[in-house]
N, C-alpha and C positions, 0 to 999 in steps of 0.2 A: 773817644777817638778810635779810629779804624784803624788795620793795617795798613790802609791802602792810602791814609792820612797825606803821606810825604809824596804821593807820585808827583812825577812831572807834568805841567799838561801836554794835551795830547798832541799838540799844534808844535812841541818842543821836539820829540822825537822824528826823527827826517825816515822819510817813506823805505821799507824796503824798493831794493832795484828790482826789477821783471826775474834777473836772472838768479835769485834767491830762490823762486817759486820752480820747484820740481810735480810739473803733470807728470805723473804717474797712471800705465794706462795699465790693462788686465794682465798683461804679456812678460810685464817688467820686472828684472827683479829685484828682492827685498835685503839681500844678504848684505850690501853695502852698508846698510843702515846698522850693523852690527859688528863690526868690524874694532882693533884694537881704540880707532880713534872717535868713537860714535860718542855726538851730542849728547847732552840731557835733556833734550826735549825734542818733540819729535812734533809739529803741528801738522794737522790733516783740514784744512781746509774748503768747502764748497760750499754751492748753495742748498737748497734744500732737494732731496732723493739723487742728489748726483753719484752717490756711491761712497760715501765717506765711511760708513758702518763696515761697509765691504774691506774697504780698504786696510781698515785698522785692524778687523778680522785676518786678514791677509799676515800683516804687520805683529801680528800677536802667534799665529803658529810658523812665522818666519823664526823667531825670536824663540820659538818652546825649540825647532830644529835645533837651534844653533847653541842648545843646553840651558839657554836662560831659564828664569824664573817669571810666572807672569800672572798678573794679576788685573781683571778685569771689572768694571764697571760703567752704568750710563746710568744719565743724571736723570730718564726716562722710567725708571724702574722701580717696580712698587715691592713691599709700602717704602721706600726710601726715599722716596719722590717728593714726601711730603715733611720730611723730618732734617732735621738740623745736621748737615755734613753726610746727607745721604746718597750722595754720589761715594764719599769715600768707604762709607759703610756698607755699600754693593759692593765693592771692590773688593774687602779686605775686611770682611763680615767676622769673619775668624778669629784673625789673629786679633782684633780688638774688643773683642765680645768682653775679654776681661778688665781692660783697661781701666773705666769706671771714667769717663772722658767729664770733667768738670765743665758747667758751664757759663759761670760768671765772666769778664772782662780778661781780668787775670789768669782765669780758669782757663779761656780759651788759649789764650798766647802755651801756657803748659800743653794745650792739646794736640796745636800747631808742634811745639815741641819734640812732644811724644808719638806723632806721627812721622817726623821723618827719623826719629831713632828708629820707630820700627821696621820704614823702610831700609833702612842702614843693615839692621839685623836678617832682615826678611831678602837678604839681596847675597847669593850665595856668589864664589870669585866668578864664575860666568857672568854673571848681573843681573837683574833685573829688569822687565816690563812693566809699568804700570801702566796700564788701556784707563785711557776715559773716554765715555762717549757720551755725545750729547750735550756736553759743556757747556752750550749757550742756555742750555734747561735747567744749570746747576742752583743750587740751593744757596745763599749768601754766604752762609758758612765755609760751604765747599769752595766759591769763587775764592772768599779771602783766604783761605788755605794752600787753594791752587798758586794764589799771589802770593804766599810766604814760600812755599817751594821753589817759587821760580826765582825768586831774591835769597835763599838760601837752599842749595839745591841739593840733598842729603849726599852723605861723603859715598863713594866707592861707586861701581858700576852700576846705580839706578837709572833708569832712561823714562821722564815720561812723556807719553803719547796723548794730546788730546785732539780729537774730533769737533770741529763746533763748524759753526756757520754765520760767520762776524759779523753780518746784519743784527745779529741776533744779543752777541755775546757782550758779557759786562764791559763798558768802555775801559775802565782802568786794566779790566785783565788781557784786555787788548791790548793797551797800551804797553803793556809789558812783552806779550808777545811778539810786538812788531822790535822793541827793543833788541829781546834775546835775536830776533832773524837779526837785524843791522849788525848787533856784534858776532855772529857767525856761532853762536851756541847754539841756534835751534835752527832744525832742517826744516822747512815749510813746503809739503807736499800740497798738493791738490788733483783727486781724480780725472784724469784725462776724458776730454770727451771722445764718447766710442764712434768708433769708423764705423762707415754705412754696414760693414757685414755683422759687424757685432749687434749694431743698433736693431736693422733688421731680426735678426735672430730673437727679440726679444716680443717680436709681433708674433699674433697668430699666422701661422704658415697659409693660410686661403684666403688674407685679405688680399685684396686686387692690388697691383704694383702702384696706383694711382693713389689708393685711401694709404697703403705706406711710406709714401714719399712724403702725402699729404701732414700723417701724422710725424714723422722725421722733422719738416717743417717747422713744424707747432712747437713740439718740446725740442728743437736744439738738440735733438741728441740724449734728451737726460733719463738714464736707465730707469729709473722711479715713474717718471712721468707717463714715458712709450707703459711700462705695464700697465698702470692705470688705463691707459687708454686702450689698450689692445683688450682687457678684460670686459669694458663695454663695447667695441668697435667703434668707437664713438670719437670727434675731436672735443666732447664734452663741452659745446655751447663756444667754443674759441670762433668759430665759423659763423657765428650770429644765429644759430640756430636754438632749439630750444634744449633743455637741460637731462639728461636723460637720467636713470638712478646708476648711482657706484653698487658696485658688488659691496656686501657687508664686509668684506677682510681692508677692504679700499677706502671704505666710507672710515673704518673705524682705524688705519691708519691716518685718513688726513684732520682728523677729530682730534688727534692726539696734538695739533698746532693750535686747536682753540680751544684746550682743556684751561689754562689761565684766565680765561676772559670775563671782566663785568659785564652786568645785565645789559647798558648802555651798549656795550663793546658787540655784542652779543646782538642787538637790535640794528646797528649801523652797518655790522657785515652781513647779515639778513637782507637788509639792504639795498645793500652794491648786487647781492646775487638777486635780487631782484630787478633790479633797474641797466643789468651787464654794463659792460667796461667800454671807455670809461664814463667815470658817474663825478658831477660835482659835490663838494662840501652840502651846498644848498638843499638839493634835490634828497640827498641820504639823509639829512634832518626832519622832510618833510615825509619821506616815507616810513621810515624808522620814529617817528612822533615823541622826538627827545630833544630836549632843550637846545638852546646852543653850546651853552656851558658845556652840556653834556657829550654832545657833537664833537668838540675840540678835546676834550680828553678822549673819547673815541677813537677819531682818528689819532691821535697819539700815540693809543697802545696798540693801535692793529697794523700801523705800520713801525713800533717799535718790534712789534711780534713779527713783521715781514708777512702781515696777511695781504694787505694793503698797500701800493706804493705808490708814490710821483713820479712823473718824468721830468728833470730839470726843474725850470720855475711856474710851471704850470700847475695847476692848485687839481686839478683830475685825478680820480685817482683811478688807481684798476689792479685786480689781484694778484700775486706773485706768477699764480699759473690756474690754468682752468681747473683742475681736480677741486683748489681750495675752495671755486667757486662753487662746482658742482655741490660741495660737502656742505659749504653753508646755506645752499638752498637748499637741499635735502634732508636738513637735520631741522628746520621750520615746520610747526605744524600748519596742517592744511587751512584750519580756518585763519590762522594769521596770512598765512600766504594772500586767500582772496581778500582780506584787508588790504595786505600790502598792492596789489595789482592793481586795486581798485584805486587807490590814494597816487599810483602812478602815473596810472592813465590821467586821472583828471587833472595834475601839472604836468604831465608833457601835451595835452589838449593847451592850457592853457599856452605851451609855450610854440602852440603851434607847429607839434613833430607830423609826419609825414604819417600816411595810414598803416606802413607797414609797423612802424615802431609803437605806435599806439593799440595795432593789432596782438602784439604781444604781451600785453596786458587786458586788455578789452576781454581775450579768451577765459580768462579767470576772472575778470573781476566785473564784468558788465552787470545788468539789473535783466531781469525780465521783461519782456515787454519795452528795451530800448532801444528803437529802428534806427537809431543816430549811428550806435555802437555797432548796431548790426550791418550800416550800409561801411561803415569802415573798414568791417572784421571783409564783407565782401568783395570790398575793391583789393583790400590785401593779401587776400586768395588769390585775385586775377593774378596780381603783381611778381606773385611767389609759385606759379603755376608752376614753371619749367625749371625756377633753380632750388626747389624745394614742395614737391607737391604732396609729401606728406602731410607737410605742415598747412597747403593750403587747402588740403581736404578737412584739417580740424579748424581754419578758418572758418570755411564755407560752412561746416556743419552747425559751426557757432552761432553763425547767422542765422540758419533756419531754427536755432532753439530759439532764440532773444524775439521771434518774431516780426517777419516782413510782411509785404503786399504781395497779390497772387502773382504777380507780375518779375518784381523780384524773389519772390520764392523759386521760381522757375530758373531765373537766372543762375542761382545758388542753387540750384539741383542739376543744373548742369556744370556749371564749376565745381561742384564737389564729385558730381560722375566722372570729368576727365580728369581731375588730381588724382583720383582713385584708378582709375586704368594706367596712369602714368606710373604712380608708384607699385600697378602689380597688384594690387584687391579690387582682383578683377569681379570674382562673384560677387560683390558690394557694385562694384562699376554697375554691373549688370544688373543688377534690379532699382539702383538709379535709375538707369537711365533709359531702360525697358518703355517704361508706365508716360515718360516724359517725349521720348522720340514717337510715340503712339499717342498721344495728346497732342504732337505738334504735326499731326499729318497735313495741316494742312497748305503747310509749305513756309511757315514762316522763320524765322531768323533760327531762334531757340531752336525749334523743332527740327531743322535740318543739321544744325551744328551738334543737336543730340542723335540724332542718326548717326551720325557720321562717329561719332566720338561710342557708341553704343556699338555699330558695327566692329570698330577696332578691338573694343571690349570682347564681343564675341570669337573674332580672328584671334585673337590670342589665347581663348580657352580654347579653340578647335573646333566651335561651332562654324564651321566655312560657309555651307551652305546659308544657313541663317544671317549668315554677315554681307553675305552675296545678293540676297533677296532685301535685306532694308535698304543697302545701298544702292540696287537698281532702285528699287522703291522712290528712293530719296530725291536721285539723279529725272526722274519723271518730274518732280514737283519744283524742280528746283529752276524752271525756266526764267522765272526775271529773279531768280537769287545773283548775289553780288558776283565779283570773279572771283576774290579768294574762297566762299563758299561752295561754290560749282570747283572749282581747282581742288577745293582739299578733297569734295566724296569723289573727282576720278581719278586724282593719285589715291587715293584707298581703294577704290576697286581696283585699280592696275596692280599695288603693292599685292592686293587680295590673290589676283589671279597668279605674279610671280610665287608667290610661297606657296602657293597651292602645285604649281604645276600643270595651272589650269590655262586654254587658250586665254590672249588678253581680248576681249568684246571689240569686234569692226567698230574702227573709226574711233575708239576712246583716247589713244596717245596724240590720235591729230588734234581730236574736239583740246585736249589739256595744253597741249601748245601753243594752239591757238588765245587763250587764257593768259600766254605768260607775257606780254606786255603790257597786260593793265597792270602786273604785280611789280613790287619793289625786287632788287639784285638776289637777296638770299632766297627769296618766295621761286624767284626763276629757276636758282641752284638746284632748288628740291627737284623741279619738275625735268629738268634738260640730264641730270641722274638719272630721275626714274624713265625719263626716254631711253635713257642710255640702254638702260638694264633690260627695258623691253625690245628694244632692237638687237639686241645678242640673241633673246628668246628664239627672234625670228629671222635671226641666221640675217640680220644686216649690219653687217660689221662697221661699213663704214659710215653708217648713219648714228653709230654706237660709239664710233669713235670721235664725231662730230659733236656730239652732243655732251661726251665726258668731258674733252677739253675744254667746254663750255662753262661747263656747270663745275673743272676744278679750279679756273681762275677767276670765278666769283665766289667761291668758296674760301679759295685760300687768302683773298681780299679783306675778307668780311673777320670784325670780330667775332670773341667768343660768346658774347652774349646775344651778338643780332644772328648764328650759328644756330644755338640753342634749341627755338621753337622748331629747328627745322632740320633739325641733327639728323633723321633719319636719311635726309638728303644725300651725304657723306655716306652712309652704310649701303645704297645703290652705287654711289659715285666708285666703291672703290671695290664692290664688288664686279662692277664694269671694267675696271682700271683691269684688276686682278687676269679675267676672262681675256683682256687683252692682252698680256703679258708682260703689265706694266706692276714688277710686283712690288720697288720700292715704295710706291707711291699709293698702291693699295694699302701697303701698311699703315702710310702716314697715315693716312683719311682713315684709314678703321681706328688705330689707337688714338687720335684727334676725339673722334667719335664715341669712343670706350672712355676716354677721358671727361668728355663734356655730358656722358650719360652718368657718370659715376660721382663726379663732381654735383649735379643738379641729384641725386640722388632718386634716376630715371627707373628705376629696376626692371621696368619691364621691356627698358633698350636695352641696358647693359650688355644681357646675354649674349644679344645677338650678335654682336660688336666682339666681344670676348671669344665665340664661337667662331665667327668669320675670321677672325685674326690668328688663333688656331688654326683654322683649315690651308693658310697661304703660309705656315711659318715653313713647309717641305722647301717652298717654292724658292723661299730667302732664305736657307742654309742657317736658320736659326733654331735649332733645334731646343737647347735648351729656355731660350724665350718663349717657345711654341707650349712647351709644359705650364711654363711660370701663366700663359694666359689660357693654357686650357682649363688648370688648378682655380684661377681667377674667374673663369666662365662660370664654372662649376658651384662653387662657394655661392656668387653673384645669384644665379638663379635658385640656389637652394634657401636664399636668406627672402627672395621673392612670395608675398603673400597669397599670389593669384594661386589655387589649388593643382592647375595643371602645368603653370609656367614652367616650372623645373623638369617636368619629364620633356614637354615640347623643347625647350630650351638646349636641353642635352643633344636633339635630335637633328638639329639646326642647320646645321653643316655638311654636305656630304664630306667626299676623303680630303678631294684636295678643290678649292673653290676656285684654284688658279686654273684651273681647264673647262670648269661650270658654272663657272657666274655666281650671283645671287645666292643664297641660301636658301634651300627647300626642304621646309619641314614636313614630316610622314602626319599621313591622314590621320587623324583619328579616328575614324570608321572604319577599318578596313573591312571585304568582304570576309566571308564563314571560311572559305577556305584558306585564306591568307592567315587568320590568326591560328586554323588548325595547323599551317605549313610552320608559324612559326614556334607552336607549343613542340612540333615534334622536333623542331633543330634543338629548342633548347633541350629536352630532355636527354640529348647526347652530351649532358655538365653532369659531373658528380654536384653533392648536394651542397658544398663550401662554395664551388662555382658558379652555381645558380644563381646563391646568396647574393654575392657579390655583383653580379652578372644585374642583379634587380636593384643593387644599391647605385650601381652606375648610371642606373635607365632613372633613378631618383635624383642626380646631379652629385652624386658625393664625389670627392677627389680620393688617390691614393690613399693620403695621410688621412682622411675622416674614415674612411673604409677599416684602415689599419687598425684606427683607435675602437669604431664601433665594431670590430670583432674580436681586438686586443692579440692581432698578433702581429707581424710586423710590418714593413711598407716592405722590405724587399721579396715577404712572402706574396703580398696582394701583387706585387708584378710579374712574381713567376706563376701565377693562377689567373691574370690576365692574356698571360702570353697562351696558356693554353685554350683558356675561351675563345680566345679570338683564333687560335689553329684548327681548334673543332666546329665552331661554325661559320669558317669560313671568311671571317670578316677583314678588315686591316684599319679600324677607328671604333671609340668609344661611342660615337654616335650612331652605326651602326648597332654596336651592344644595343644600345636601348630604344632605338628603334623596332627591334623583333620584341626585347622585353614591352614594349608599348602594344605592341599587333599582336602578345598571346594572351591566354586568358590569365596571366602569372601578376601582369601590373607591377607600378611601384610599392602598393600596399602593402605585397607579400613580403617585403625585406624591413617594413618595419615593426 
């Protein structure tokens, strides 16, 4: 017989009320809990990384202030982890060392015993702490002990505190817990969830306000979770994307949840991170290649573990939080993995999923040589183009391993060229898509959509010229090409001539207009923008203003997703808007647009949008949001793979966009004596200045600057403030526009 023999059940004991449960947030304080008339028990409850360890830490050198005595332990801690009553033996290692703690039946009840006398002794007239943490981890012995303390609770002023997470925790010692809260003996704390500026605070400082919100979203708030996720920048596969690696300090926290687990247990949450959320009984059986028997105790213990959960009576299950998942598919080895993708794809084929979700397996687990798998992985490149183009660049590639026809080879060399320009690896774009736009001269589908898509590639390293010549090229051949083909290469040459600064070509904004009633509402939006933005060029306002309001009330019509392909539309529209002196509304449309770049994970829109949105923040009296998205420009193009995006990116903007339109980025050619004009301005910086001077012209913010030279951010502002007095300037894009035009580069700062 146990100690726990006589409980009541659990269905007897009537619920604690709401107002039993004390959130408890960072700010709050603890002294109350210590007072003449303090409980003996102290519970800390949450769910998992909400802050409970914090809290009980908080709670323990409250208690050392206030002269107590305190003793500490978690049921987590080695080697006690493994051995009988070894939660109390972390705690109170010491004073029992001698004890000689018997362990037969009888033996134990003495043990029980002889530990709350020692508590008794060990509790000096201020009183005593006893910390437990981790109590849902506790050891059997420890649980029934903790159940004999709380049914007999040792004499004099001992208090104790445990930490658990009652998904987790032994029902009976639950049952007792929720008792002592109904009779008013235990105070029942639970960490508050943190306000947006705390939450915040625990992200990296240069993610974009978009991916913060984003991640805020996801974890609720829960301080454990935001770190995890700030240390990959990642929403960790929550967003249906794919899985990226945890940092080892990360991984090896959330290991510590499936340290318990059978072989079986072990193979079914394998799994679920294989097959993502949510996933049925059926499916996890057949991937995981374990019995059913075996299946049904599986899930038993992984949702008794809280790895695993249901929603109401739905038999689905899906993991308590992304990290767990991330953690169980990264602690698989690689050859079980492509077993496991392999055995995916072919029931979700069978169950007839859609190409993107069979895409996601198909990439690991396909055969060589199987065009079936390969036209899938291709269609679901298309699919994923613009709300994921990294991901549809490892599609597309896929495809070309598993082997196609020449014909769709071609197709998947161009799918894979434009994912690749979109996500910012540009110099991969470009040799994509080099060999294929020169293969396709002779006018047909492909071969113009790779020009076009190839050009872009080049305008964005700074090849202008080059990008100027394939796209007249292109515009030649492209006489019985479709309208949105002819549409897309002369908004690319117009967009080409805007950034450059270069006239726009007679008759190109008529010939594109003329275009825009074959085309659907959003297709229009792009182009009645980019009229816009060329008619400011050329000083016709009101044909500027004609065509903005045109193109912002089918924009602001249009969802997000039919928005998307044609997001760049928005980053004309509001740079018209702007130049108009319409600047609430230029805001909207750039951070719409910084949004819907950031979200599809565009990188090599992002900048622009981040940059432009910066340039108009003078305009809107926003000064400190104007940082928050300059800091966000910055980061954005610096995490950008294309080689030259980040310095172009920095450059983007002149001072203020609200009196110049569009954004015009500096040549990268400039003549001999322009780069000589600009080595000799900089050489008026001392040598810290310089530094710095070239880390800005490389897109770093403040805070990156500060840490890569390890002094402080309010030093890097008073050493910007004199760069910018000594040569003249009044914007960080100015900085690194001369740092771009001397012979000094971003190279020399790293």
């Amino acid at each position: 017989m146990t100690i726990e023999a006589d409980l009541p059940l659990l269905s007897s004991v009537p619920p604690s009320s709401p107002n039993t449960v004390r959130h408890i947030s960072r700010r709050d304080p603890l002294d109350w809990l210590f007072q003449s008339t303090a409980a003996p028990v102290i519970e800390i409850r949450g769910d998992r990384w909400t802050g409970k360890s914090e809290l009980l830490s908080r709670l323990s050198a409250e208690a050392a202030l206030h002269g107590w005595s305190v003793a500490s332990g978690t049921a987590s801690a080695q080697p006690f982890r493994s051995i009988s009553l070894g939660l109390f033996m972390d705690a109170l290692d010491e004073p029992l060392a001698g004890t000689g703690l018997p362990g037969d039946a009888f033996g134990r009840y003495q043990a029980f015993r002889a530990v709350r006398n020692l508590l008794e002794s060990l509790s000096p007239a201020t009183g005593m702490l006893l910390a437990l943490d981790d109590v849902h981890r506790a050891d059997e012995a420890s649980v029934d002990l903790l159940s004999y303390l709380l049914r007999h609770p040792p004499a004099g002023r001992v208090v104790l505190a445990l930490a658990h997470r009652p998904r987790q925790t032994d029902p009976g010692l639950r049952n007792l817990l929720d008792q002592a809260a109904a009779r008013q003996w235990a105070h029942r704390l639970t960490p508050a969830v943190l306000d947006p500026q705390e939450a915040l605070a625990l992200l990296p400082d240069d993610l974009s306000r978009s991916q913060r919100e984003r991640m805020l979203d996801v974890t609720e708030h829960n301080p454990g979770l935001l770190k995890a996720l700030g240390s990959t920048r990642s929403l960790l596969g929550a967003d249906g994307r794919a899985l990226p690696s945890l940092p080892l300090h990360v991984l090896t926290e959330t290991l510590r949840d499936f340290a318990s687990l059978g072989p079986a247990s072990w193979l079914v949450v394998r799994a679920a991170a294989v097959l993502g959320e949510p996933s049925d009984p059926a499916a996890l059986g057949v991937v995981a290649q374990v019995s059913d028997e075996e299946l049904r105790a599986a899930v038993d213990e992984l949702t008794r573990e809280d790895l695993l959960r249901t929603e109401g009576a739905s038999p689905l299950l899906g993991f308590g939080n992304p990290a767990l998942r991330a953690a169980a598919y990264q602690s698989a080895g690689p050859g079980w993995l492509f077993g496991a993708h392999a055995r995916a794809a072919r029931l979700l084929a069978a169950r007839d999923a859609d190409a993107v979700r069979l895409a996601e397996h198909l990439q690991y687990g396909a055969a060589l040589g199987d065009r079936d798998s390969a036209q899938i992985l291709l269609t679901a490149a298309g699919l994923r183009q613009w709300s994921d183009p990294q991901r549809s660049a490892a599609w597309a590639g896929a495809a070309l391993a598993l082997g196609l026809s020449d014909e769709d080879a071609a197709r998947a060399r161009l799918q894979l060229g434009s994912a690749l320009t979109l996500c910012g690896r540009l110099r991969e774009a470009v040799d994509v898509l080099g060999p294929l736009a020169r293969v396709g001269g002779s006018g047909s589908g492909t071969g113009l959509d790779a020009a076009h898509w190839y050009a872009q590639a080049l305008r964005l390293t700074g090849a202008h010229d080059g990008a100027d010549r394939v796209l007249a090229a292109a515009l030649e051949r492209a006489a019985a090409a479709g309208p949105e083909q002819r549409a897309g290469l002369l908004a690319a040459r117009i967009a080409l001539a805007l950034d450059t600064a270069r006239p726009v070509p007679d008759g190109l904004v008529t010939t594109l207009l003329s275009t825009a009633e074959h085309l659907g509402p959003v297709a229009r939006a792009g182009i009645y923008a980019l009229s816009a933005a060329a008619a400011l060029k050329s000083a016709s306002g009101e044909h500027a203003d004609f065509h903005a309001v045109a193109a912002a009330r089918l924009l602001d019509r249009a969802a997000d997703d039919a928005v998307l392909p044609h997001v760049e539309g928005l980053y004309w529209l509001a740079g018209a808007e702007a130049a108009l002196g319409r600047h609430d509304a230029a805001r909207r449309h750039y951070e719409r647009g910084l949004r819907l770049a950031e979200s599809g994970r565009l990188r090599v829109l992002a900048p622009r949008f981040a940059s432009a949105l910066a340039g108009i923040a003078p305009a809107g009296r926003d000064l400190p949001r104007a940082a928050e998205v300059a800091d966000a420009r910055a980061a954005t193009s610096a995490t950008t793979a294309g080689e030259a995006t980040a310095a172009t990116a920095a450059a983007t903007v002149p001072e203020s966009t609200a009196t110049t339109g569009p954004s015009v980025p500096a040549e990268p050619e400039e003549p001999a004596d322009s780069a000589a004009s600009a080595t000799s301005e900089l050489s008026r910086l001392s040598k810290r200045e310089l530094e710095i001077a070239v880390l800005v012209s490389g897109g770093r913010t403040n805070q990156q600057i500060a840490r890569s030279l390890e002094v402080s951010h309010k030093t890097v502002e008073t050493h910007m403030g004199r760069i910018f007095k000594k040569l003249v300037v009044s914007s960080r894009a100015e900085v690194a526009a001369m740092v771009g035009r001397s012979d000094r580069g971003p190279e020399a700062g790293r």
